[in-house]
C-alpha positions in Angstrom: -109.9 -80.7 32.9 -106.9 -82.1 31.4 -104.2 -80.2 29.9 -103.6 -80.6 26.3 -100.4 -78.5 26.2 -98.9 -78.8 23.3 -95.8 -81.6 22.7 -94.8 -80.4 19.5 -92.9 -77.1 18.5 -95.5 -74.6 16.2 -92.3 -74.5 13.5 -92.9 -78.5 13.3 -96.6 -78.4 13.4 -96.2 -75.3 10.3 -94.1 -77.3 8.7 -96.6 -80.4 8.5 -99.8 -78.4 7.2 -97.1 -77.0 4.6 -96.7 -80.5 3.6 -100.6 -81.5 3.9 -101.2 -78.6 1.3 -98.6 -80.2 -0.9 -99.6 -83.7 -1.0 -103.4 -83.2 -1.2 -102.3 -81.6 -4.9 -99.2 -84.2 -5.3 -101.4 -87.1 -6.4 -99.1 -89.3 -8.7 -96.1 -88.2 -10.3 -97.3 -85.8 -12.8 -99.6 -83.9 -10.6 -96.2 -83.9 -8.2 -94.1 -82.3 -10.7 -96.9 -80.1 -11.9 -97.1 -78.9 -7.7 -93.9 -78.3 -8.1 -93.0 -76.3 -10.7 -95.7 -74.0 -9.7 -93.9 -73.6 -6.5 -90.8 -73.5 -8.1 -92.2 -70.1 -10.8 -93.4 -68.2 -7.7 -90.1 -68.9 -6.0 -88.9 -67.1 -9.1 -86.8 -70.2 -11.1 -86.6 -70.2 -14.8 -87.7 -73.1 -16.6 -84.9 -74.5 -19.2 -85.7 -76.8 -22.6 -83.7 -79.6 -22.6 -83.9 -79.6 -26.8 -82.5 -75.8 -26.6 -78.4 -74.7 -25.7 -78.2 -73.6 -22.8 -75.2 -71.7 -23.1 -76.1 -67.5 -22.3 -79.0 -68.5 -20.6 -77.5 -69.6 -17.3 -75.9 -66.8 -15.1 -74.5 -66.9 -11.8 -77.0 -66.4 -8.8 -79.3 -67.5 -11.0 -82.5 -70.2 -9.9 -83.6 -72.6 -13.0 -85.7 -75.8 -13.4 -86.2 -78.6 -16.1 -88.6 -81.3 -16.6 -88.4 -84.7 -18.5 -91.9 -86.4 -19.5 -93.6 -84.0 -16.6 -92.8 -86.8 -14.2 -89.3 -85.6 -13.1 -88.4 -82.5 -12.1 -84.6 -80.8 -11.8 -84.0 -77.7 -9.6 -80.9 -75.5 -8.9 -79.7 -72.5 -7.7 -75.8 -71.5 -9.5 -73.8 -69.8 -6.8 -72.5 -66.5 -7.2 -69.3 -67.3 -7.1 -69.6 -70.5 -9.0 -66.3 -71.3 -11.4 -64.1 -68.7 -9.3 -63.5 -70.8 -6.8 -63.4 -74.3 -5.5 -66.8 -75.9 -5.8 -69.4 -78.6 -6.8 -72.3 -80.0 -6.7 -74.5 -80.1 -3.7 -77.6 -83.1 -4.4 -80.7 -83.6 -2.6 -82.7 -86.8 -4.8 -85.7 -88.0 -3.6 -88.7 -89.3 -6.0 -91.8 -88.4 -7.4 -93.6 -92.0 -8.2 -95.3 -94.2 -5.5 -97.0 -98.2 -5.2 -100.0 -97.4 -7.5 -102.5 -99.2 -9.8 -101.9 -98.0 -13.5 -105.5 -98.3 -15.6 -104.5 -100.1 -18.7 -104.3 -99.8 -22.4 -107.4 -101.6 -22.9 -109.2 -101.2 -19.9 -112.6 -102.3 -20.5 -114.0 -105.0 -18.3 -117.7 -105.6 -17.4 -118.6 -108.4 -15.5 -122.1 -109.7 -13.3 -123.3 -106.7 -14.1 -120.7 -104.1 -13.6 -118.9 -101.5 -15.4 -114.9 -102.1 -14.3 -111.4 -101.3 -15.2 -108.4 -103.3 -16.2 -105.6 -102.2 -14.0 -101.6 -102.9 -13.7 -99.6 -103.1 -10.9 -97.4 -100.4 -10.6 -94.5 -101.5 -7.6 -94.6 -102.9 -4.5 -97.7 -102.1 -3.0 -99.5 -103.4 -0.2 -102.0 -104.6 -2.2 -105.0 -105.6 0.2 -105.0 -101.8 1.4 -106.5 -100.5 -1.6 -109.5 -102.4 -0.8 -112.5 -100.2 0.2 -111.1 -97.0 0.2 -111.8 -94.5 -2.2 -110.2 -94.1 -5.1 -109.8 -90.9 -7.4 -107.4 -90.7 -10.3 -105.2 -88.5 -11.5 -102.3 -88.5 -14.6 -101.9 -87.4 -18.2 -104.5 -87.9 -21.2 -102.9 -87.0 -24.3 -104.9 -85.0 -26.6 -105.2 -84.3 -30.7 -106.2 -81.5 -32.4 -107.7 -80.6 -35.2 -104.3 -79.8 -36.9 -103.4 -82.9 -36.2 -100.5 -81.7 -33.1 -100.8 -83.7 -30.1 -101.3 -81.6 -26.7 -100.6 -83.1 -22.8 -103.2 -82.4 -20.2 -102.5 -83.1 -16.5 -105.8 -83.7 -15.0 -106.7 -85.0 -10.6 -110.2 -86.7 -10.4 -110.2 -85.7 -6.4 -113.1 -87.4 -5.7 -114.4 -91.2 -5.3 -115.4 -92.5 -8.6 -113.7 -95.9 -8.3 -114.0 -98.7 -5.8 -112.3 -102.3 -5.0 -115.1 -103.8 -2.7 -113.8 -106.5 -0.1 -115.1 -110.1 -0.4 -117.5 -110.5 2.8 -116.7 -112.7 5.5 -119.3 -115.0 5.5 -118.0 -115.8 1.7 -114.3 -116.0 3.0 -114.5 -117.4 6.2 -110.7 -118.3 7.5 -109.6 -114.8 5.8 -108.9 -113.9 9.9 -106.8 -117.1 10.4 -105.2 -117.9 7.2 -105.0 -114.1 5.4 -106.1 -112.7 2.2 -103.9 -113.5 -0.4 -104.2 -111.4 -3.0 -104.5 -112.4 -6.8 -103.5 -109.1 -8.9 -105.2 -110.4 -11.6 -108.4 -111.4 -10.4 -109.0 -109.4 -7.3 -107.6 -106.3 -8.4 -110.7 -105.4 -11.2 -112.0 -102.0 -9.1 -115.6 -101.2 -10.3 -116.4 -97.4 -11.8 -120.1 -98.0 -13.1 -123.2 -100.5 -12.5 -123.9 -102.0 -15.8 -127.8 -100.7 -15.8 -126.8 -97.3 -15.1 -124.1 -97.4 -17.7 -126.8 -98.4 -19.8 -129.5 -95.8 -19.0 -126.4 -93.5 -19.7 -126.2 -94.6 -22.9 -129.1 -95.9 -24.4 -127.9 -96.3 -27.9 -125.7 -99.4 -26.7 -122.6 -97.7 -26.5 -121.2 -98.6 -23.1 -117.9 -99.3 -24.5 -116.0 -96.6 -27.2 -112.6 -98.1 -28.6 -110.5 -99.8 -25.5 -112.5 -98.4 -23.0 -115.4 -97.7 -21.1 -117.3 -94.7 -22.7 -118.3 -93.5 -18.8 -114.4 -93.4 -18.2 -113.5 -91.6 -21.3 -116.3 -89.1 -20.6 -114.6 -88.7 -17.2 -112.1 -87.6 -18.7 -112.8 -85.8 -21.3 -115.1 -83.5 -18.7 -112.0 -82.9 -16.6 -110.1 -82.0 -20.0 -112.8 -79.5 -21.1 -112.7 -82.0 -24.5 -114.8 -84.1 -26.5 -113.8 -88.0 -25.8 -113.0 -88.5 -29.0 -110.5 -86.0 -29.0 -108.6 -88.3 -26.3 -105.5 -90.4 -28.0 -104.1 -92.1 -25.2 -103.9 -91.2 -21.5 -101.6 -92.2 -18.2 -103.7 -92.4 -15.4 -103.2 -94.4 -11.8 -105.7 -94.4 -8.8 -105.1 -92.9 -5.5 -106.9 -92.7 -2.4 -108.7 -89.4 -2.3 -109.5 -89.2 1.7 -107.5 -86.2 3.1 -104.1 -86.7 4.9 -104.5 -85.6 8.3 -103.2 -85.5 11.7 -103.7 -88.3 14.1 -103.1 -89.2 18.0 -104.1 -87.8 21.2 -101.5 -84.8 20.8 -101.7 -84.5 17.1 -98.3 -86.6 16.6 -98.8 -88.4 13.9 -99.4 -87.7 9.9 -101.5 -89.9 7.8 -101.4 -89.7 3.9 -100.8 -91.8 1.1 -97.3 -91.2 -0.9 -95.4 -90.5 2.4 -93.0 -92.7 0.3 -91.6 -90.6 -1.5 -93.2 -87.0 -1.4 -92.6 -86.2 2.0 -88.6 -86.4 1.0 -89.6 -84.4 -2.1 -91.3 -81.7 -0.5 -88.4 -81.2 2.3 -85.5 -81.4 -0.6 -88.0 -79.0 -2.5 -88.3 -76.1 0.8 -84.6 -76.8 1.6 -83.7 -75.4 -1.8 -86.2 -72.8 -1.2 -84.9 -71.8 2.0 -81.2 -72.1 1.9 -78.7 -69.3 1.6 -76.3 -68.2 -1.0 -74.3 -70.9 -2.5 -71.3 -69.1 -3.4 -68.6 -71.7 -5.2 -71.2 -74.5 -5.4 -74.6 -75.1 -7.2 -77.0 -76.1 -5.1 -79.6 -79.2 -6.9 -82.3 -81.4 -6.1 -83.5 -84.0 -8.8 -87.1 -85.5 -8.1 -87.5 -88.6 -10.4 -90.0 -90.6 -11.5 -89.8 -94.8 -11.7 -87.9 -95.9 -8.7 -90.7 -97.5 -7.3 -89.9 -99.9 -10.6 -86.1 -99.9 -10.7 -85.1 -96.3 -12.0 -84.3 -98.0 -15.6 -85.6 -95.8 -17.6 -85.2 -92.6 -19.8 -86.5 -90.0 -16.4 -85.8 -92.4 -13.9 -82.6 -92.1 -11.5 -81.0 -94.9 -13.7 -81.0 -92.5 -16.8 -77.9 -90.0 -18.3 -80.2 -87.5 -17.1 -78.4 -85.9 -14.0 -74.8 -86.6 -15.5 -76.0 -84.7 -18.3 -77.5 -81.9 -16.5 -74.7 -81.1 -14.4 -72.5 -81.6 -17.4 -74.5 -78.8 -19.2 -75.1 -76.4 -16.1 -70.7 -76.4 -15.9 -70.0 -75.4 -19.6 -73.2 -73.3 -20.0 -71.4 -71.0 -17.2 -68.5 -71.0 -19.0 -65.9 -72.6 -16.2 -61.9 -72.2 -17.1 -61.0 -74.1 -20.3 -58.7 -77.2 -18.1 -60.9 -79.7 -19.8 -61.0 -81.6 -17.1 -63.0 -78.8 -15.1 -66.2 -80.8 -14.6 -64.4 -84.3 -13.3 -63.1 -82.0 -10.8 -66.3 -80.4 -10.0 -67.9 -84.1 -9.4 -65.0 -85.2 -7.0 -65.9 -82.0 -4.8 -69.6 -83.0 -4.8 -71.8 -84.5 -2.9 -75.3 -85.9 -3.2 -77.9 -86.6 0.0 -80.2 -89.9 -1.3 -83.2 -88.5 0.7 -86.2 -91.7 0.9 -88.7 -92.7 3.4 -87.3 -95.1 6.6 -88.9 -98.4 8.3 -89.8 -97.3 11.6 -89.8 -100.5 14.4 -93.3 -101.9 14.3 -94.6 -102.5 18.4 -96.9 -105.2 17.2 -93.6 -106.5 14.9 -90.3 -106.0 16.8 -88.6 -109.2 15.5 -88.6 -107.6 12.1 -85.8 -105.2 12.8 -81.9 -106.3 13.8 -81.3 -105.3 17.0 -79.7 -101.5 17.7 -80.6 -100.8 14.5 -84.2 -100.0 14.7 -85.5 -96.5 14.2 -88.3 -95.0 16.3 -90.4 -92.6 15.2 -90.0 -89.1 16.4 -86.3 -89.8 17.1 -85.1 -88.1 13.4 -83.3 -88.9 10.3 -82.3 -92.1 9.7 -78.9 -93.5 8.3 -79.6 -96.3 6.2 -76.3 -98.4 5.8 -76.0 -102.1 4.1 -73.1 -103.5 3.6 -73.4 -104.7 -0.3 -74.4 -101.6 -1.6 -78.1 -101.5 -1.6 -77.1 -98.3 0.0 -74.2 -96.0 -0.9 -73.6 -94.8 2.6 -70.1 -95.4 4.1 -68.4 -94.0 6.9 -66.4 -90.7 5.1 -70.7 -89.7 4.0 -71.9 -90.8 7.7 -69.5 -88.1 9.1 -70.8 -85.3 6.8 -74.8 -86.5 8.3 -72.7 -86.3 11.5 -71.9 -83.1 11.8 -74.6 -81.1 10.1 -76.9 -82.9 13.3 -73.8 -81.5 15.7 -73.5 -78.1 14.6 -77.1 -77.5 14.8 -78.4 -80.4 17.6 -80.7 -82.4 14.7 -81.2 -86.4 15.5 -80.0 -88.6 13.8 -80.3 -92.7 13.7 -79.5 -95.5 12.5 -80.7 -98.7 10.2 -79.3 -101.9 8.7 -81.8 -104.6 7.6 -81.4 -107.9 9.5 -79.4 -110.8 8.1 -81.9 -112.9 7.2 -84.3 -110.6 5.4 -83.6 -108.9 1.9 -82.8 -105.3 1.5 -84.5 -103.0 -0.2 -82.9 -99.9 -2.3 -83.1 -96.4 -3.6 -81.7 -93.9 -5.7 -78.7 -93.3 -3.9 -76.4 -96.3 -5.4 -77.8 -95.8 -8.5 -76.8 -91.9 -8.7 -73.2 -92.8 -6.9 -72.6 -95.3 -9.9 -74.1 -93.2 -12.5 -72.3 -90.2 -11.4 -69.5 -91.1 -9.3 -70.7 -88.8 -6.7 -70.0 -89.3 -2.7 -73.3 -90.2 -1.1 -75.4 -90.9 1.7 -78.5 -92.8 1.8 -80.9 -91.3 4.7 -85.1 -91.1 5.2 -87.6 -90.2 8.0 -88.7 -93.2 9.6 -92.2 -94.3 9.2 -95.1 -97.2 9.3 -96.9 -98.6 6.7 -94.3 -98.5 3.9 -96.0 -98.8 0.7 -99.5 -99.3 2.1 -102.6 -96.8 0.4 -102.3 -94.7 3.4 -99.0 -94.5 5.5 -97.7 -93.0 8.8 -94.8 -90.8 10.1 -94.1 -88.9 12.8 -94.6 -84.6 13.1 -91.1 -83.9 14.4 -89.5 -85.9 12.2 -90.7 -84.1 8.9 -89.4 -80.8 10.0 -86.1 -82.5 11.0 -85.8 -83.8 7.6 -86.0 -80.5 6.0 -83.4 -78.7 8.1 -81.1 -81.4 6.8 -81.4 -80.8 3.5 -81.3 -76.9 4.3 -78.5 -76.8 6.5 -76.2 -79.6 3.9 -77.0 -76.6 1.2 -75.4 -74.0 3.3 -72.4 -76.0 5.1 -71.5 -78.7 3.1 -68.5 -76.9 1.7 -67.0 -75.9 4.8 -67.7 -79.8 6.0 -65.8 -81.3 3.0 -63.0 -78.9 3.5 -62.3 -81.1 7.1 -62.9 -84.4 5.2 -59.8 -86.9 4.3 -59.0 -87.3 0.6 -57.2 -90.1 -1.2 -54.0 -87.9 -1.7 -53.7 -87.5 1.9 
């Protein structure tokens, strides 16, 4: 008999199912957030209104969260010692949002005698992936009442009621030699109903109610617990609803949709968790929504939002009165961009420049490009450096090649926003923006102790750094 033994450590492989159990509940970005913050009030962090003062309501050792549009989610811990001595800011981003298709305002289709739905585009997806999978839904339906106040309802259809059938070959006969090009418009119309069946379902003609398909708004309106035409408007993107799982001969390999980006969110997420005391510094990690679309909006990385936030946490404390106490909080700060990595393909190895292409199960990767799609630099490399010396963590690196366009994150964005040192690192991985991607077992682990070890030794690391008075 062969022996299996296993390859992988049991921390790692612990480590993994935590993240299974996450991402089977972090569906789209508002089921992410709302995994979150459930983790985040049985860790025993107090949620904070952004429309109330928060000054007296912050305290020192104390663990708080915030939400904006329940898509983005703000987490930190205040140090004991925060405002006595020397500190900062300590940043772990990642984001919540991921390539989806967003059902539309008017989403009513029916054509050759099926029920469909209108859907947008939401990123850069690989679009011909989505096609004969199955597909749940998940997102926000907005409610009224009978007092006329609107109420929000985060709902997850876990379970296939939507389908984008392929075009058979014998209709498509060079789709092996010449590809399938995709047409978002045309191609992209998944089916939820037959027609006839819609119509046995509602035998008084009404098939369609308002902008929509009266079978999806009854969808809903079961998961709500409401009557459809309570519903006023409603958020909602498909996913595939197969379970993530563990793949390859020795279990090596994790399979899931929305590696990119929830894999980064759950390790900032369990590094904040799992650090220690942060003394001088406050200790944050900011999961946003929208950077799959450019971060340009009010709860996206491009927003005021984390300026403001740490703005807020430094005068609710009550620092000293210099009033420039918070511009020197922000020049001792630091802020790990935390997103997803391409891994070298073995059936694409031209597609990577050479030396600079990572490997699965070989660790974090370095991202680095030269005109700023990245904010790393050498002083932020060093600090990656030696949190992988002092406790023997991998680390690699990646540039894109010269003749192919880069693609970006967070990280710039936050560095200009808040004029923040930063790094831009991710776990290396296939697939990138397909409906289901791939990454590596070790590798998620050694994500997480990066995030966890940058919380507790980041301040004893910048101390050894140079500064421009030196």
């Amino acid at each position: 008999a062969c022996n299996m033994a296993p390859l992988i450590s049991e921390s790692a492989q612990a480590f993994a199912q935590g993240f299974l159990k996450f991402v089977r509940k972090a569906t789209g970005p508002f089921t992410a957030v709302q995994e979150t913050v459930s983790r985040l009030k049985d860790a025993g962090f107090v949620r904070l209104n952004e429309r109330d003062a928060w000054k007296g309501k912050l305290q020192k050792g104390g663990r708080y969260f915030l939400t904006r549009n329940e898509s983005t989610v703000i987490a930190f811990k205040v140090g004991s010692e925060f405002g006595e001595v020397p500190g900062g800011f300590k940043i772990a981003g990642a984001h919540t949002d991921s390539p989806h298709l967003k059902i539309k305002p008017n989403s009513y289709v029916k054509g050759q005698g099926y029920t469909q739905i209108g859907v947008e585009c939401y990123g850069g997806g690989l679009w011909y992936t989505w096609f004969d999978r199955d597909l749940g839904m998940c997102g926000r339906v907005i409610t009224r009442k009978e007092n006329g106040t609107a109420q929000s309802h985060v709902i997850d259809i876990n379970r296939p009621v939507v389908v984008l059938p392929s075009l058979c070959i014998h209709l498509n006969r060079e789709v092996n030699t010449k590809g399938f090009e995709v047409n978002k418009q045309q191609h992209l119309v998944p089916i939820i109903a037959s027609a006839i069946k819609d119509q046995l379902a509602h035998p008084d003609g009404s098939e369609k109610t308002g902008l929509h398909s009266t079978t999806l708004l009854q969808l809903l309106a079961s998961e709500v617990g409401c009557k459809p035409e309570d519903i006023s408007d409603f958020e909602m993107s498909l996913y595939e609803c197969a379970s993530p799982s563990l793949s390859g001969a020795h279990s090596e390999f994790l399979n899931s949709g929305r590696l990119d980006n929830l894999l980064s969110s759950y390790c900032c997420l369990e590094g904040l968790f799992n650090s220690s005391d942060d003394k001088g510094d406050v200790s944050l990690i900011a999961l946003f929504d929208h950077e799959e679309v450019g971060s340009d909006s009010a709860v996206g990385a491009g927003s005021i939002l984390m300026r403001e936030t740490l703005q807020r946490i430094t005068s609710s404390i009550g620092l000293p009165a210099e009033p420039d106490a918070f511009e020197a909080q922000v020049a001792r700060s630091f802020c790990i961009s935390m997103d997803m990595a391409h891994a070298i393909h073995p059936n694409y190895t031209n597609k990577h420049e050479p030396g600079h292409a990572p490997h699965i199960h070989e660790g974090l990767v370095i991202k680095t490009n030269s005109n700023q799609r990245y904010a790393t630099n050498a002083v932020t490399t060093f600090v990656m450096k030696e949190i992988a010396r002092r406790h023997d963590l991998k680390l690699q690196n990646f540039v894109v090649r010269n003749d192919m366009a880069c693609g970006s994150t967070i990280g710039p964005i936050m560095a200009h926003n808040c004029g923040i040192r930063t790094v831009d690192v991710g776990t290396p991985q296939f697939a990138m923006h397909s409906c289901r991607e791939m990454c590596g077992v070790d590798d998620i682990e050694n994500a997480y102790q990066f995030i966890k070890y940058f919380f507790e030794d980041f301040r004893s690391i910048d101390e050894s750094l140079p500064t421009d008075c030196e």
